[in-house]
Short mmCIF file of the C-alpha atoms (twelve columns), coordinates in Angstrom:
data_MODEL
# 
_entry.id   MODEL 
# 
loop_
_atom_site.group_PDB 
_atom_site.id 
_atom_site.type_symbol 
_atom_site.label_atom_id 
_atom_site.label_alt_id 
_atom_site.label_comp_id 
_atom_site.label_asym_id 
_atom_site.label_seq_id 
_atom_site.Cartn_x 
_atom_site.Cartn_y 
_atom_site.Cartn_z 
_atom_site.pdbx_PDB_model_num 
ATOM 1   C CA . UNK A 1   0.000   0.000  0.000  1 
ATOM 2   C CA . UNK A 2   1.207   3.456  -0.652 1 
ATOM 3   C CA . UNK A 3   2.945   5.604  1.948  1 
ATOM 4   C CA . UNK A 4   0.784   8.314  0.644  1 
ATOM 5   C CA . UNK A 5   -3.055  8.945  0.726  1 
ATOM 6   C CA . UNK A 6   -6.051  11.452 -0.703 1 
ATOM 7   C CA . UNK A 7   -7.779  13.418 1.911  1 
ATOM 8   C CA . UNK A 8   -10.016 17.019 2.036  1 
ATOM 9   C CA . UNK A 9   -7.592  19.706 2.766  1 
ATOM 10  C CA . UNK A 10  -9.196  22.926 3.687  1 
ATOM 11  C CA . UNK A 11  -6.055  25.489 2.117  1 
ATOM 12  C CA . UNK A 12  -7.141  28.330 4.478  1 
ATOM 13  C CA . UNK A 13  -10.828 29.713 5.751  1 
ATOM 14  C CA . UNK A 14  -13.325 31.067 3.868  1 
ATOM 15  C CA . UNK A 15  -15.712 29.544 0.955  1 
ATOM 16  C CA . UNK A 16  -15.694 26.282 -0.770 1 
ATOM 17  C CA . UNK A 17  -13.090 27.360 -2.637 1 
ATOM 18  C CA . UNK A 18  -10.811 26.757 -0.304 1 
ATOM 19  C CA . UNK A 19  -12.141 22.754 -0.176 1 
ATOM 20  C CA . UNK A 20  -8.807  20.394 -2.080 1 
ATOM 21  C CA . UNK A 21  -8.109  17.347 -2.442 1 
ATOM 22  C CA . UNK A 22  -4.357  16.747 -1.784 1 
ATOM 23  C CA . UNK A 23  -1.697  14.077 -0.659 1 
ATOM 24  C CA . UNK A 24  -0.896  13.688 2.230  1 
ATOM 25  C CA . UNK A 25  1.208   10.905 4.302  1 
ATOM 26  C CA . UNK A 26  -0.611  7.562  5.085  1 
ATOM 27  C CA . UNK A 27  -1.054  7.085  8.714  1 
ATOM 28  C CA . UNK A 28  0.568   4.329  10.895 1 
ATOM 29  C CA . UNK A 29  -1.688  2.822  14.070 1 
ATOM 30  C CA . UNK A 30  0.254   3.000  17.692 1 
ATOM 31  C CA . UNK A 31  0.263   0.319  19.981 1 
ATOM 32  C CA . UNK A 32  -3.634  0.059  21.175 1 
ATOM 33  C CA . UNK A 33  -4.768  1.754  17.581 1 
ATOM 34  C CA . UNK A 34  -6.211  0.733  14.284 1 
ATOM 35  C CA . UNK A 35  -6.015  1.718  10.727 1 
ATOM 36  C CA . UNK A 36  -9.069  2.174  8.962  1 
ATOM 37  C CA . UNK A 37  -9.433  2.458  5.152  1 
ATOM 38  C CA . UNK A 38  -12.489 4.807  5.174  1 
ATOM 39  C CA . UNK A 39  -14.988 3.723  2.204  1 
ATOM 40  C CA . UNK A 40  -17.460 6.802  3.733  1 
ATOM 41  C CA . UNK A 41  -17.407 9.932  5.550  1 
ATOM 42  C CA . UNK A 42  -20.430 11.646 7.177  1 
ATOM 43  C CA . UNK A 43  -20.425 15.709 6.119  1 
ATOM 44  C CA . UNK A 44  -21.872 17.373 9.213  1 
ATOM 45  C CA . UNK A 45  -22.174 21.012 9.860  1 
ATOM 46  C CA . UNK A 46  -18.947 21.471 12.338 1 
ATOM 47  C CA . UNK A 47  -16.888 21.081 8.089  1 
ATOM 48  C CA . UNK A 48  -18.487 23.901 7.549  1 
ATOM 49  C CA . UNK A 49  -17.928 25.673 10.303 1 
ATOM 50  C CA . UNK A 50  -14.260 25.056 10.361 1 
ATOM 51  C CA . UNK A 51  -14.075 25.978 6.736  1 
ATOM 52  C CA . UNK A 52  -15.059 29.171 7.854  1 
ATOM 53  C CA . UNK A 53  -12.345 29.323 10.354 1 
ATOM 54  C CA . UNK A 54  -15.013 29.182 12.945 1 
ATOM 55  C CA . UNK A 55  -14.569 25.344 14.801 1 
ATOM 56  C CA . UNK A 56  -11.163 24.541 14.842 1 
ATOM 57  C CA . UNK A 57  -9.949  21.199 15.328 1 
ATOM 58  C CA . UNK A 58  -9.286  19.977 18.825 1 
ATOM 59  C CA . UNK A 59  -5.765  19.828 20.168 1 
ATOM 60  C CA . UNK A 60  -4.886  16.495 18.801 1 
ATOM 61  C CA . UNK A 61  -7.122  15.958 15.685 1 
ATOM 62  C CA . UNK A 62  -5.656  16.651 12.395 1 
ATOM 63  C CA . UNK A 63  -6.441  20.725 11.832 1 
ATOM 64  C CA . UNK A 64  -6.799  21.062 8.095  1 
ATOM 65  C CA . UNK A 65  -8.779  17.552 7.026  1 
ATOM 66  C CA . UNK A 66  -11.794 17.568 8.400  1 
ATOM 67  C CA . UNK A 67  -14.095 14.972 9.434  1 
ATOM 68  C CA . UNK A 68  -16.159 13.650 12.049 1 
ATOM 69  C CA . UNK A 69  -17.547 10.212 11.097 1 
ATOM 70  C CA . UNK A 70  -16.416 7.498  8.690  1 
ATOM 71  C CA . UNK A 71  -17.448 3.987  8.098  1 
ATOM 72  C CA . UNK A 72  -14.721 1.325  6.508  1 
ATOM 73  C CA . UNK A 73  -12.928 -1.573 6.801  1 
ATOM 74  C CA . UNK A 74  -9.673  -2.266 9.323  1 
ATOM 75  C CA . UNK A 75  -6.495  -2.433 7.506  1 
ATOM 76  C CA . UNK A 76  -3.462  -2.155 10.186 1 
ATOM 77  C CA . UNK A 77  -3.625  -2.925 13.467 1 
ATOM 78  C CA . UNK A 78  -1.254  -2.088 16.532 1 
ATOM 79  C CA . UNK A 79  0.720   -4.133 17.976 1 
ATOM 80  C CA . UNK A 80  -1.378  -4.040 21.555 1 
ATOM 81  C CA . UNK A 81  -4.878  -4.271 20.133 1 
ATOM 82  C CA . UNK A 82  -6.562  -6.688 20.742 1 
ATOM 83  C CA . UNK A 83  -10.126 -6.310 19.337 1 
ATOM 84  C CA . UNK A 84  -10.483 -6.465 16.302 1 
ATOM 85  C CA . UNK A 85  -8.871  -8.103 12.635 1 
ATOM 86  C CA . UNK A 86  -8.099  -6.674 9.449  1 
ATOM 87  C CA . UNK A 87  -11.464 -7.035 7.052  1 
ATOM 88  C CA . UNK A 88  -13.393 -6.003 9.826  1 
ATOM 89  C CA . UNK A 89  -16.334 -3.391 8.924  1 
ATOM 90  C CA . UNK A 90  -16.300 -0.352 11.380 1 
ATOM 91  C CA . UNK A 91  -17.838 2.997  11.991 1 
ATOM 92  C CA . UNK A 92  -16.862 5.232  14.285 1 
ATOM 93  C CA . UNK A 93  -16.493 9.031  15.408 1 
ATOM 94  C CA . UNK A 94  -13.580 10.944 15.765 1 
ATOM 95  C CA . UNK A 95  -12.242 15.152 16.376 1 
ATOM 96  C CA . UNK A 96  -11.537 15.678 12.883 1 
ATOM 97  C CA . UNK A 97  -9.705  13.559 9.799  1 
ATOM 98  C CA . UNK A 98  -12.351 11.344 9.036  1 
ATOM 99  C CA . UNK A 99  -12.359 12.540 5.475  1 
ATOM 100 C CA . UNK A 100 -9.474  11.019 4.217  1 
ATOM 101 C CA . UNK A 101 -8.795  7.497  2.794  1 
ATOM 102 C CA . UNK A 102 -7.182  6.421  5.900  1 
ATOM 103 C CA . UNK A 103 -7.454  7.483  9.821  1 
ATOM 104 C CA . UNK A 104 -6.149  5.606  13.258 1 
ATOM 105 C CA . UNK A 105 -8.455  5.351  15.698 1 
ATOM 106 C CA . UNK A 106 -8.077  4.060  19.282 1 
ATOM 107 C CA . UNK A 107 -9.705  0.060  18.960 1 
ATOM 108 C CA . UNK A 108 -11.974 0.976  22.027 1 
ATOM 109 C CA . UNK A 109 -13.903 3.903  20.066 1 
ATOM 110 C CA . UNK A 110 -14.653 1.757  16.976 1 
ATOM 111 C CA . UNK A 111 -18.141 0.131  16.154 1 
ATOM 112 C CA . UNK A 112 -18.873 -2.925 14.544 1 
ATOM 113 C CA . UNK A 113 -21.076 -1.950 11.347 1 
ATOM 114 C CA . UNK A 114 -24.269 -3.463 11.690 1 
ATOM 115 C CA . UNK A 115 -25.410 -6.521 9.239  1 
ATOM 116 C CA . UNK A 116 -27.171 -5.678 6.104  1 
ATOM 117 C CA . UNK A 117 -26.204 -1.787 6.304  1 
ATOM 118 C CA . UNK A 118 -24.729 -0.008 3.535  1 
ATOM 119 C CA . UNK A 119 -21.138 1.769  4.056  1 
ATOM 120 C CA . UNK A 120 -22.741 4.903  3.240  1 
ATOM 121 C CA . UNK A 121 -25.634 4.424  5.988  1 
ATOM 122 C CA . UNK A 122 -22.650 3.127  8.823  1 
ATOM 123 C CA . UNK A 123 -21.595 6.197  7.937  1 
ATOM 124 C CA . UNK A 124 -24.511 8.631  8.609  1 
ATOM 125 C CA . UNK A 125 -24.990 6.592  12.404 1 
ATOM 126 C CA . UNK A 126 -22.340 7.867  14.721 1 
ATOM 127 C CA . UNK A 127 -22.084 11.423 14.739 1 
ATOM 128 C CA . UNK A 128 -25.767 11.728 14.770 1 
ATOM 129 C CA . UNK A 129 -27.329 9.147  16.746 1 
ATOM 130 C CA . UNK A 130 -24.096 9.180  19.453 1 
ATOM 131 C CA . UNK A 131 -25.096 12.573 19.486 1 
ATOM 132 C CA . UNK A 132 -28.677 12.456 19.989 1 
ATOM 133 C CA . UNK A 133 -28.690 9.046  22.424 1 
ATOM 134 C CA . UNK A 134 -25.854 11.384 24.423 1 
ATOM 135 C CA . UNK A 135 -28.307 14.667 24.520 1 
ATOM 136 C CA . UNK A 136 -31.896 11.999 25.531 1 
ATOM 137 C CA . UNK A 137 -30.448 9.604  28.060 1 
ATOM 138 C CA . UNK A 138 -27.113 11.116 29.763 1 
ATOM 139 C CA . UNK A 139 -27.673 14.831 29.333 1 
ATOM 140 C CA . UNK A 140 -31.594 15.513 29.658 1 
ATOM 141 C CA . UNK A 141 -31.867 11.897 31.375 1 
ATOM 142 C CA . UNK A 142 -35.264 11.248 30.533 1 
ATOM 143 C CA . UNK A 143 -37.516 8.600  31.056 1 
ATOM 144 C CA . UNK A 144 -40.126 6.364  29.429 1 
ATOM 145 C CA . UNK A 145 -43.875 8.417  29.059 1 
ATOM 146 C CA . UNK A 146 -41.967 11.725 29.358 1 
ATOM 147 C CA . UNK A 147 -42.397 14.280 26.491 1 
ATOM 148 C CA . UNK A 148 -39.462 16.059 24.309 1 
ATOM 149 C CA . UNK A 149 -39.282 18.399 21.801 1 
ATOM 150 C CA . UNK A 150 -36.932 18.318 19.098 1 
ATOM 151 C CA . UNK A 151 -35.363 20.970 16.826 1 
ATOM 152 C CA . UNK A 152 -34.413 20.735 13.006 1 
ATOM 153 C CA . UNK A 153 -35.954 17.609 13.469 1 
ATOM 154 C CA . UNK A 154 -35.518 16.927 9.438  1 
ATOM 155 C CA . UNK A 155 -31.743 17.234 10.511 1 
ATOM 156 C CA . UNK A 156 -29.152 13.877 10.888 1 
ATOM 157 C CA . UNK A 157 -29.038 14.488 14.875 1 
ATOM 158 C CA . UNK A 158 -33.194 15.511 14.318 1 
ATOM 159 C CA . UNK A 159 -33.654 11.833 12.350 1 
ATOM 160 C CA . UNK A 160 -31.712 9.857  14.998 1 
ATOM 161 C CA . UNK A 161 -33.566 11.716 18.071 1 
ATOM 162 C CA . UNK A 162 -36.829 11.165 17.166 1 
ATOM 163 C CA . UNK A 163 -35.857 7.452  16.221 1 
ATOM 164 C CA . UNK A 164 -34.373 7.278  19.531 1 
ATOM 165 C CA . UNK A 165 -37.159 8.978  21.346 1 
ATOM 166 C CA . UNK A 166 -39.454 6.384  20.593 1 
ATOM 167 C CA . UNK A 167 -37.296 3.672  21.130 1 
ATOM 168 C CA . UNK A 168 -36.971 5.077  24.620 1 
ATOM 169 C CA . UNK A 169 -40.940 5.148  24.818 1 
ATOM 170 C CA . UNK A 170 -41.134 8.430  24.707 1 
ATOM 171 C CA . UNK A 171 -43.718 11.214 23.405 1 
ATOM 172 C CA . UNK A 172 -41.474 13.369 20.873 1 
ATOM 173 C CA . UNK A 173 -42.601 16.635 19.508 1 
ATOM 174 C CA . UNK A 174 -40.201 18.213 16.717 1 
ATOM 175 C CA . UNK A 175 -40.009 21.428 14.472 1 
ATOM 176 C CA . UNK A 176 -38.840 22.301 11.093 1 
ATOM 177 C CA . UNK A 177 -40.065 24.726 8.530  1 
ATOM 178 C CA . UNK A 178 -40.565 22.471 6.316  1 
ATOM 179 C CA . UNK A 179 -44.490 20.590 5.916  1 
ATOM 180 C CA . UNK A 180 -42.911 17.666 3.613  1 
ATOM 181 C CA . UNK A 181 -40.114 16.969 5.914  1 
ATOM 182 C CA . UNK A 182 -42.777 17.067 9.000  1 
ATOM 183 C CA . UNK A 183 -44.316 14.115 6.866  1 
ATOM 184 C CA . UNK A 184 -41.376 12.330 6.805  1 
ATOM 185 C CA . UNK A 185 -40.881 12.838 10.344 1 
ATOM 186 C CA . UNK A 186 -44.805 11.106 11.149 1 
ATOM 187 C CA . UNK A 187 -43.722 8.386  9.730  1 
ATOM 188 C CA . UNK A 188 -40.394 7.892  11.645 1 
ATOM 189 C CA . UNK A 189 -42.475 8.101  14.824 1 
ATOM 190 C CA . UNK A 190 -42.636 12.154 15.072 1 
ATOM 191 C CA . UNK A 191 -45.959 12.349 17.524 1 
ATOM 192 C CA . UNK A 192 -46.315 16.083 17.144 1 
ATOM 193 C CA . UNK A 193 -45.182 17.885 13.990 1 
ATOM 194 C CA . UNK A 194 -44.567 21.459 14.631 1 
ATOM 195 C CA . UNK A 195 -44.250 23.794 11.874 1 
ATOM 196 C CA . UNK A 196 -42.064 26.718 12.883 1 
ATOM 197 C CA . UNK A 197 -42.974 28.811 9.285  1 
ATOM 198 C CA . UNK A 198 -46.496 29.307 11.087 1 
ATOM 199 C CA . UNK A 199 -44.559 30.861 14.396 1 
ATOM 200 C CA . UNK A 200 -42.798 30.433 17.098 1 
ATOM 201 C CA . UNK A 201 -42.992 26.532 18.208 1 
ATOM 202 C CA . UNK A 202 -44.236 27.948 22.382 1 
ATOM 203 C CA . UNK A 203 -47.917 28.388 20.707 1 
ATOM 204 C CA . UNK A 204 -47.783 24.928 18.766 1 
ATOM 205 C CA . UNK A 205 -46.871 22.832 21.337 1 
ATOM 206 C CA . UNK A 206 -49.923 20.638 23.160 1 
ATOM 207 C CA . UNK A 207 -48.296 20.606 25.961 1 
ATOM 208 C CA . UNK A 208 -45.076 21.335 28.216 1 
ATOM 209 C CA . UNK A 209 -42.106 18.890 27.505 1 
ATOM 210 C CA . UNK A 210 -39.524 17.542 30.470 1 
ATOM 211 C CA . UNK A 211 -36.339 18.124 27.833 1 
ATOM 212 C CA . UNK A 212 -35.463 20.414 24.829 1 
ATOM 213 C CA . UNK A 213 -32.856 18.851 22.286 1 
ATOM 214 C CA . UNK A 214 -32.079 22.302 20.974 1 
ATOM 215 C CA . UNK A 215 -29.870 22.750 18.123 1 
ATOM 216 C CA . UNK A 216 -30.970 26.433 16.933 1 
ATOM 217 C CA . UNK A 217 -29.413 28.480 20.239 1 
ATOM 218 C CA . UNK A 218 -29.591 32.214 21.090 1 
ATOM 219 C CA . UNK A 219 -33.577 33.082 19.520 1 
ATOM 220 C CA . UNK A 220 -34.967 29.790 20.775 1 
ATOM 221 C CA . UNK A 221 -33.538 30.449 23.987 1 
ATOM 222 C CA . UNK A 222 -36.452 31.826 26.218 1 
ATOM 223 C CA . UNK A 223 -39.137 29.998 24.007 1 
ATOM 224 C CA . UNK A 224 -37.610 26.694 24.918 1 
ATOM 225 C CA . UNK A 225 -37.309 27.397 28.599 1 
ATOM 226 C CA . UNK A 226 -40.708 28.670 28.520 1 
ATOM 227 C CA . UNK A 227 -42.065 25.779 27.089 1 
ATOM 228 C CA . UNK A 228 -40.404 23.312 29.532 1 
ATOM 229 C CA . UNK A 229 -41.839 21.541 32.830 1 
ATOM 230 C CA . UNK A 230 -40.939 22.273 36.095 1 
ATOM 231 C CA . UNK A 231 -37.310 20.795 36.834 1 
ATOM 232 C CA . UNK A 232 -37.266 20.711 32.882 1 
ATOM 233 C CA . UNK A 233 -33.667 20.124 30.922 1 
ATOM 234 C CA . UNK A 234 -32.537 22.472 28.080 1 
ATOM 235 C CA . UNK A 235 -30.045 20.255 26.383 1 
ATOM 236 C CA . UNK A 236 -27.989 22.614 24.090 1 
ATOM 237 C CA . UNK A 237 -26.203 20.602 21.066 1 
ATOM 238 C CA . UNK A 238 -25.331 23.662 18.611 1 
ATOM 239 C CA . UNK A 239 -26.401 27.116 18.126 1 
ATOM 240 C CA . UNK A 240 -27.680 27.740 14.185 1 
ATOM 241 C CA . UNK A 241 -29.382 30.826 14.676 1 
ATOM 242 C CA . UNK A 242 -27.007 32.684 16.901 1 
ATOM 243 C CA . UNK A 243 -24.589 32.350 20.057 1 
ATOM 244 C CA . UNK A 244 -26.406 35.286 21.874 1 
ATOM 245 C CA . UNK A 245 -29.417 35.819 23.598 1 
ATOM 246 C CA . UNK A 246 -30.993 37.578 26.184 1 
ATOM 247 C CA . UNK A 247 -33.087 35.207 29.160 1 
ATOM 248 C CA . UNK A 248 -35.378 35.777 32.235 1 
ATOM 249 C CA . UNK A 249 -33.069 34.363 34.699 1 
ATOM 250 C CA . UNK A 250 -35.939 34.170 37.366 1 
ATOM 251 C CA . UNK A 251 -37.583 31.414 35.145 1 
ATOM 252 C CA . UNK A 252 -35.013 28.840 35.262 1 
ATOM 253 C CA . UNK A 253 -35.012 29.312 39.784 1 
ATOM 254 C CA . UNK A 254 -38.227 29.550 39.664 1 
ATOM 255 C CA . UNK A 255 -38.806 26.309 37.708 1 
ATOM 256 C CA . UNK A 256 -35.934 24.743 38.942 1 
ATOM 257 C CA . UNK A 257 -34.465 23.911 35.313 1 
ATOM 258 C CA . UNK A 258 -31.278 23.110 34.242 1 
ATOM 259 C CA . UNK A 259 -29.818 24.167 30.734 1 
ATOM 260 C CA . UNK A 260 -27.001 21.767 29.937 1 
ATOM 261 C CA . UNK A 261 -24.058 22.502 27.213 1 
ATOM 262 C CA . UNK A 262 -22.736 19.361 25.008 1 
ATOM 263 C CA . UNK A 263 -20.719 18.962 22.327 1 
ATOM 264 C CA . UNK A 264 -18.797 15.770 21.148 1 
ATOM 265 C CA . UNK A 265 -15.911 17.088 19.103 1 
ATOM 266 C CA . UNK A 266 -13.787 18.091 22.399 1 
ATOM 267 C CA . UNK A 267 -14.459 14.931 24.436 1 
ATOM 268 C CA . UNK A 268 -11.495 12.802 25.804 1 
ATOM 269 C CA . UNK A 269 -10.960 9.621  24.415 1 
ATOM 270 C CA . UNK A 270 -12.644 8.203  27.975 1 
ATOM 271 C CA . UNK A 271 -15.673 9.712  27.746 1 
ATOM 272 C CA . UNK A 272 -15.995 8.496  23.939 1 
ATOM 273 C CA . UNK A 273 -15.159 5.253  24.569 1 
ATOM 274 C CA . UNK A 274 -17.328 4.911  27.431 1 
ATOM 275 C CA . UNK A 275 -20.191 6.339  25.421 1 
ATOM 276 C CA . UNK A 276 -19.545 3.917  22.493 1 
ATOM 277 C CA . UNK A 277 -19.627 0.873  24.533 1 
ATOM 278 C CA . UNK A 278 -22.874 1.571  26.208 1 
ATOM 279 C CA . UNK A 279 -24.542 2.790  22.713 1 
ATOM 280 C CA . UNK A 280 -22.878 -0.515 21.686 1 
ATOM 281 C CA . UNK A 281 -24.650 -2.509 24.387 1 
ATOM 282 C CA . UNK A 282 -28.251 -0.656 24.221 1 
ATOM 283 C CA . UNK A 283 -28.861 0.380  20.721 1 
ATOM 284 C CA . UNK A 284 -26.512 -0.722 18.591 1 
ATOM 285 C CA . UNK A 285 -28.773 -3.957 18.060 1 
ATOM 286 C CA . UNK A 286 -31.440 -1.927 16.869 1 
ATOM 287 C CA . UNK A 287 -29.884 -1.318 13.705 1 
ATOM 288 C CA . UNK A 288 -30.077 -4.830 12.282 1 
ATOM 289 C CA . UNK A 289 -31.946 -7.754 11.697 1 
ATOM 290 C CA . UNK A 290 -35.865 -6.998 11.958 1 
ATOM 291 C CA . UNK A 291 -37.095 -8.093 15.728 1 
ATOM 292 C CA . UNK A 292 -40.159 -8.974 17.218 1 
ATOM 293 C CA . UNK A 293 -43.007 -6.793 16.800 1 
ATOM 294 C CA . UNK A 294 -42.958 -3.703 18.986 1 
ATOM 295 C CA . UNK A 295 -38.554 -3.944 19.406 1 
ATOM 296 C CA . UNK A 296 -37.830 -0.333 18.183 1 
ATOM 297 C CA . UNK A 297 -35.831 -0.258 14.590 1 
ATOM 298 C CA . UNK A 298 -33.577 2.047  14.341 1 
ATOM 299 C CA . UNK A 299 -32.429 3.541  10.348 1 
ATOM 300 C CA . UNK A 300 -30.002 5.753  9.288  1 
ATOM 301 C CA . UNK A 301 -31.145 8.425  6.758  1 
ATOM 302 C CA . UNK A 302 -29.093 9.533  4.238  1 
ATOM 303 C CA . UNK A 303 -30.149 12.340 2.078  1 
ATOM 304 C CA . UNK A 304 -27.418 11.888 -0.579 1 
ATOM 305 C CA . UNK A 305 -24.304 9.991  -1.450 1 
ATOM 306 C CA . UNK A 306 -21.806 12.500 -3.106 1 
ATOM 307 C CA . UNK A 307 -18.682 12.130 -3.842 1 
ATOM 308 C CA . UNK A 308 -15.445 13.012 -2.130 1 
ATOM 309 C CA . UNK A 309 -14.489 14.731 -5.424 1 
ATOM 310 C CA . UNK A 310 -17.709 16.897 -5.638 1 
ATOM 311 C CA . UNK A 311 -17.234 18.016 -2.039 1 
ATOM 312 C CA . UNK A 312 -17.907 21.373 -2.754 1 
ATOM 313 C CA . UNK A 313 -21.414 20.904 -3.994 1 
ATOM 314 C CA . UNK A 314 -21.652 18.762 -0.663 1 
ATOM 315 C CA . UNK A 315 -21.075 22.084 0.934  1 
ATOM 316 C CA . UNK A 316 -23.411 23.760 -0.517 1 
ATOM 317 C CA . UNK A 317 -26.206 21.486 -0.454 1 
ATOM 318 C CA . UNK A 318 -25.870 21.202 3.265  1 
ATOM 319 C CA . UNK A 319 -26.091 25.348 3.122  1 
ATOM 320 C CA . UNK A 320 -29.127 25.078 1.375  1 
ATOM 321 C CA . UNK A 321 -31.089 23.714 4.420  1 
ATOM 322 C CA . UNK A 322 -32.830 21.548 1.649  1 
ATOM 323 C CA . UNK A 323 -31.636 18.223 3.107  1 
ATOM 324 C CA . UNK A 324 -33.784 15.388 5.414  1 
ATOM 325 C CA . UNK A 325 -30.923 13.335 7.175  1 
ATOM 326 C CA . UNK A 326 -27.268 13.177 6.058  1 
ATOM 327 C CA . UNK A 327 -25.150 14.160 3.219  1 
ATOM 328 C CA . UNK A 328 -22.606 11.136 2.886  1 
ATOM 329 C CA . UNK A 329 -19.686 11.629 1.208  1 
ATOM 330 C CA . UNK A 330 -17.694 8.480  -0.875 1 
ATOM 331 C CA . UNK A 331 -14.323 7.626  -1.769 1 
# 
């Protein structure tokens, strides 16, 4: 195998013209690592957010490919892991580099892929439904007949959470501006479809919810907080709209609520592992061969398979806000 490899190379910050594709050394696994030769990268919007110059890279990570997800098979292994063979199908989720033809990855933060999925739809799971199981069961720690809303619902993290919701048995409420993606939604399990082109999701909602899953930020702020229950959870996973906002204060003692930051990207390779292992143990099964009736199935959705050579348009379809799931991108 050649010493050298393709990979997205972002040449400084600024449009997609600054997107390349460029060689760049092959890398070698350490001791406890693998090599993976990545067949599919996820596109999610932290690339275009650090084409901009605006999310760089944790310390660590590779700072000018980018890349959070990839699926593939293992091609090099370290000389102390133990876990897995070469030929073996993985996914997995990592600070940046994942859209190259090859990354090393510690063995404990891999995932198996599951049977009868597509490379391109291992690829679209672990970003967004690590994400989402994260925000639902560690972060807003709810439990089963509790209500949620979710935001951008038609988005990858929106797909996986209301998937996940229901799988959790709970009542999921989610917004977009969007009426065809709201169908789409309905028939992922979506229980109340709120469309925020008719106003502000507070005067939609039946009901008040236990969690938010916010992804929009700074305008959303007070609406979700007013829309929550007592000892409600604001669980913030990205901030589309805006970083700033301004917030009654008085609300969140009164109510007793929490509002809880998360982000993946920056995680130690503990807390990753540890999350992978117990998405592993819980969900992971949901992905493949059809259960009983009534075991939740979970499915990736991938909007498009582009790729890694038409990046750019990748770009710029995610900008559109057009898309229902993931963009996928293919070596």
């Amino acid at each position: 195998m050649s010493v050298h490899m393709r990979a997205v190379w972002y040449e400084g910050a600024g449009g997609v013209e600054v997107i390349k594709l460029r060689d760049v050394p092959r890398p070698v696994p350490g001791p406890h690592e693998v090599r993976v030769r990545v067949h599919c990268a996820g596109l999610n919007r932290a690339d275009l957010l650090q084409r901009r110059g605006l999310y760089p890279a944790p310390p660590g990570w590779p700072s000018q490919i980018p890349g959070l997800e990839f699926s593939g098979v293992i091609d090099a292994v370290g000389a102390a892991a133990m876990h897995w063979r070469i030929g073996d199908r993985v996914m997995g989720l990592v600070g940046g580099g994942a859209q190259a033809e090859s990354l090393v990855i510690r063995e404990d933060e891999l995932m198996p892929v599951p049977p009868l999925l597509s490379d391109a739809e291992a690829a679209a799971i672990p970003e967004a439904f690590l994400t989402a199981w994260d925000a639902l069961k560690h972060r807003a720690r709810l439990e089963p007949g509790q209500r949620v809303l979710v935001h951008a619902a038609g988005s990858g993290v929106g797909t996986a959470a209301v998937q996940l919701a229901k799988a959790m048995h709970l009542t999921v409420a989610g917004t977009s501006r969007t009426a065809s993606k709201l169908d789409r939604l309905v028939a992922l399990g979506l229980d109340e479809p709120i469309n925020t082109s008719n106003g502000s999701f507070r005067n939609h909602l039946e009901e008040p919810v236990h969690a938010v899953i916010d992804s929009l930020g700074g305008p959303a702020f007070a609406d979700n907080l007013a829309v929550l229950h007592p000892r409600g959870r604001l669980v913030m996973i990205g901030h589309l709209q805006g970083s700033r906002t301004e917030a009654d204060l008085g609300l969140i003692l009164r109510q007793r609520l929490e509002v809880i930051g998360t982000t993946m990207r920056a995680r130690s390779p503990a807390e990753r592992s540890s999350l992978v292992r117990g998405f592993i143990e819980e969900m992971l099964p949901s992905f493949s061969l059809p259960g009983r009736p009534g075991d939740p199935q979970l499915v990736p959705v991938v909007d498009e398979v582009i790729p890694m050579e038409e990046i750019a348009r990748a770009h710029q379809r995610m900008e559109s806000n057009d898309t229902f799931g993931k963009i996928v991108l293919t070596w």
